[in-house]
N, C-alpha and C positions, 0 to 999 in steps of 0.2 A: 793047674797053674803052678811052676815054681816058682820059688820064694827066692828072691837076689839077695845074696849077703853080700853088703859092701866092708871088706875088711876096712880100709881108712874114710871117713865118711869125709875129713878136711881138707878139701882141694883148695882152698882160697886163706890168704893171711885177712885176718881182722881187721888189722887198719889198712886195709887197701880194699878200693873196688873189686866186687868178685869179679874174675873174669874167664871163671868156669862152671859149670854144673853137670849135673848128673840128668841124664835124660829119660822121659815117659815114655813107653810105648802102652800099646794096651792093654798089657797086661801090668804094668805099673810100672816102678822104677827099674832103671838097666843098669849093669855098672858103665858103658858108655857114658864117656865125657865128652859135652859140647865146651868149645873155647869160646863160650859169647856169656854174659850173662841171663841168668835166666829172666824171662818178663814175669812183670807181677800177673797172678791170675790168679781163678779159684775156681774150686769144684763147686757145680750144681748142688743143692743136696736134695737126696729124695727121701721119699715119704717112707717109713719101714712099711712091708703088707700088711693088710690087717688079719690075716691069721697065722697063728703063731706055726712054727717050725717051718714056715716056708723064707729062704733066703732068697737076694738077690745075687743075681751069678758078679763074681769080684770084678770079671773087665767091665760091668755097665757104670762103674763107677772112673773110668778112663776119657779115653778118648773124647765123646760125644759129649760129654760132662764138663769139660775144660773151660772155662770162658776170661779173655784178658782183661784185667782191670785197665782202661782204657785213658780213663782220666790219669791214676797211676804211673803208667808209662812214658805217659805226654808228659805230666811236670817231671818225671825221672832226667827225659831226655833235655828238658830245656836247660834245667839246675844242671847238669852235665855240660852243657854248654857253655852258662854261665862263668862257671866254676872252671873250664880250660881256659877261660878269656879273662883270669884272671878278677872273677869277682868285680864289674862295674856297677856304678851307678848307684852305689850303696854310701852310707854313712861312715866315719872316721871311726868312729864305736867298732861299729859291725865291722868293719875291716880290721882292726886290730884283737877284737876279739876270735874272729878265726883264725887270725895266725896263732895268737893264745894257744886255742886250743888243738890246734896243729903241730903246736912245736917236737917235735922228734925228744926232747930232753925233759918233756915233762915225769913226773912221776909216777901219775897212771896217762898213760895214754888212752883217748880216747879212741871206740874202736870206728870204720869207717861210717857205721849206718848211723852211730850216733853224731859224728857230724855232719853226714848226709841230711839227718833232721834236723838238724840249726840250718845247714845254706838252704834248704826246703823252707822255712820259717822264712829267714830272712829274703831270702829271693823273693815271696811271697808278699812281703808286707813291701820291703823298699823297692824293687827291679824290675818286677812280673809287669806293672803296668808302663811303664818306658818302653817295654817291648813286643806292645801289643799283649800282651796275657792277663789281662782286667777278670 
């Protein structure tokens, strides 16, 4: 199995949605780039053998292994929604606090995932159930 060195690992700016990643095959990561963002998911894990000096071969831990966080994806895509429609159905607070912290001249700027988890919050508590997502 060769080992991929990615000389620049930073395809995406911080305060913006990713809208690239680096792609899996079976043998692991490639320097190939998809223009999508990646789906949340996680690897299976498995059990190490139980006698020692035997490993398990590197791709069993690939492909077959993969599984999408499914819950994850779904509130991803709806807060995505949300959030191009301009944030309804929410409080005068909530609405002025994300522009807050949105503002391009703040001092530190917040980076995208952490206001992804505010509109995730706030979607959650005020919006989710107006649109059917109880």
């Amino acid at each position: 199995m060769s080992q991929t060195v990615i000389e620049n690992p930073i395809i995406n700016s911080p305060f913006e949605e990713p809208t690239r990643h680096f792609r899996f095959d079976d043998d692991g990561i490639t320097n190939n780039i998809d223009q999508t963002r990646r789906i949340s998911s996680y690897f299976i894990p498995v059990a190490q053998p139980r006698r020692t000096g035997r490993q398990l071969p590197l791709t069993d831990w690939i492909a077959e292994r993969i599984e999408p966080n499914d819950e994850i994806n779904r509130i991803r895509s709806r807060v995505a929604l949300w959030r191009q429609g301009g944030y309804p159905s929410i409080t005068k607070m909530s609405s002025r606090l994300l522009e807050y912290w949105q503002r391009e001249d703040r001092e530190r700027r917040l980076f995208f995932c952490q206001i992804e988890a505010l509109e995730t919050v706030i979607y959650i508590t005020e919006a989710a159930k107006k649109y059917g997502d109880a």
